[in-house]
N, C-alpha and C positions, 0 to 999 in steps of 0.2 A: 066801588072801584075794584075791578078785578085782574089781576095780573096779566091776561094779556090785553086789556086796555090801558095798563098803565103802560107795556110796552111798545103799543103803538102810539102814544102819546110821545115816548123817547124818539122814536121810529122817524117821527117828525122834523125832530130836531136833529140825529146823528146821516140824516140823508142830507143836508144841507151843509156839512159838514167832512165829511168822506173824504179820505184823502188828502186833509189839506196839514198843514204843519200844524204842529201844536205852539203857536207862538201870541206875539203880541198882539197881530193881523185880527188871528180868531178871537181873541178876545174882545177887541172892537167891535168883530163882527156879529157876535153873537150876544154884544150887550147894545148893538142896533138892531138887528131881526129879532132876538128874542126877549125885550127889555122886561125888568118887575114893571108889572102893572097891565102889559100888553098880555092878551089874549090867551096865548100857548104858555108861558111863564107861570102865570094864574092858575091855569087850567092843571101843570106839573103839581105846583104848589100846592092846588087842595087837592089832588089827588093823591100826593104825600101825606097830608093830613086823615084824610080819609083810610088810608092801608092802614097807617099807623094803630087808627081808632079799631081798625078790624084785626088787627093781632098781627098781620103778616107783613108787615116791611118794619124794622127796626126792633126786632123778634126778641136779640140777644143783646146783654148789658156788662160793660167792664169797668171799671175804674171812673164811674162816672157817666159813660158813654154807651149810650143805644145807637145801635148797631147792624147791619144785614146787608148781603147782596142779594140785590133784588132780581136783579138779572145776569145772566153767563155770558159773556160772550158769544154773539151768534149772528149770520148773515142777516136777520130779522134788523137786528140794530147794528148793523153795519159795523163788525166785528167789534164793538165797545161792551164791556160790562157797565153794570150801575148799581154805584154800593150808598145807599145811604144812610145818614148818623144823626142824630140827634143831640147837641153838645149844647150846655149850660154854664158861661165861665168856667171853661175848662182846658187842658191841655192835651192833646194826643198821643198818641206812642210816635215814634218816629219814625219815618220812611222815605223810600226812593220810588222814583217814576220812572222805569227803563224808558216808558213810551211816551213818558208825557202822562196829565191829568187835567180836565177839565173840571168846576167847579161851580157849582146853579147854589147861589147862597140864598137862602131863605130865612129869612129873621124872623123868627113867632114872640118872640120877648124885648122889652126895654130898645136899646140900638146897638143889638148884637150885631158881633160883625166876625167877618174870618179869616184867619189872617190880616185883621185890617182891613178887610174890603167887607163894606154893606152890601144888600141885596143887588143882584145880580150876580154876572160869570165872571170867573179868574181863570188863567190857564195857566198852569204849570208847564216851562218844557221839556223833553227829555231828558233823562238825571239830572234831573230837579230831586233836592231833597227837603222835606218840610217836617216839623210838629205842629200839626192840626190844632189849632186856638182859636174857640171861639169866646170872645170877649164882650161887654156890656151886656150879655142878657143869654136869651135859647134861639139856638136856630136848627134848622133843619141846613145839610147839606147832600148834596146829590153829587158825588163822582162819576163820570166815565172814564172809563181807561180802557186805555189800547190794547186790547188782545187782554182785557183782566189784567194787566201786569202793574205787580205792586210787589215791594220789597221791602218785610221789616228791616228797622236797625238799629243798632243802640248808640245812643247820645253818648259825644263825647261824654266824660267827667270832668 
């Protein structure tokens, strides 16, 4: 798997997608056109596994957490980045979505889940803020974000 196939494999999915709100809608929609177990889902999912195994997606490691953006924002995928992470019962750092955030859950271990949601998408909408948790086991999650835009922050105390 080599990175501009993995990016036309996004390619696929953020064309179908363009422009529309980041809300509840997309989320139905995109956990009907692109369900775990269908085709293109699959196809993301081992080719997440695959990068991984070659060294270059989930490159870098912090507090538990592997890590990378795999792609920049670019007209290719339809102005989206796509960051993905690697989490084992864990907790994230905390952040904001100015744009909104799309989320392709991939469970590799036990009945990990993220945020509460199993395999398949969640969407985030904009200023949305979250800590990334993934719980019961490992999963792989794959972000797009709008224009890249991500905003650490620090948890209340």
């Amino acid at each position: 798997m080599t990175a501009e196939n993995f990016r036309a494999l996004i390619a696929n999915v953020t064309a179908q997608i363009q422009g529309r709100p980041l809300d509840k809608p997309l989320d139905a929609f995109l956990n009907e056109r692109f369900p775990p177990g269908g085709a293109e889902f699959d196809a993301i999912a081992a080719a997440c596994r695959d990068a991984v195994a070659a060294g270059w997606m989930c490159e870098r490691e912090h507090g538990g957490i592997k890590f990378g953006r795999v792609v920049k924002p670019c007209p290719e995928i339809h102005g989206f980045s796509v960051d993905v992470v690697e989490m084992s019962d864990v907790v994230g750092p905390q952040h904001a979505h100015p744009n909104g955030e799309i989320d392709m859950i991939m469970p590799l271990e036990g009945d990990a889940k993220f945020d509460g949601h199993g395999a398949g998408w969640f969407v985030y909408g904009p200023g949305s803020v979250h800590r990334p948790t993934v719980s019961g086991g490992r999963a792989y999650v794959l972000y797009l974000l709008p224009q890249g835009a991500i905003e650490f922050t620090r948890a209340a105390a």
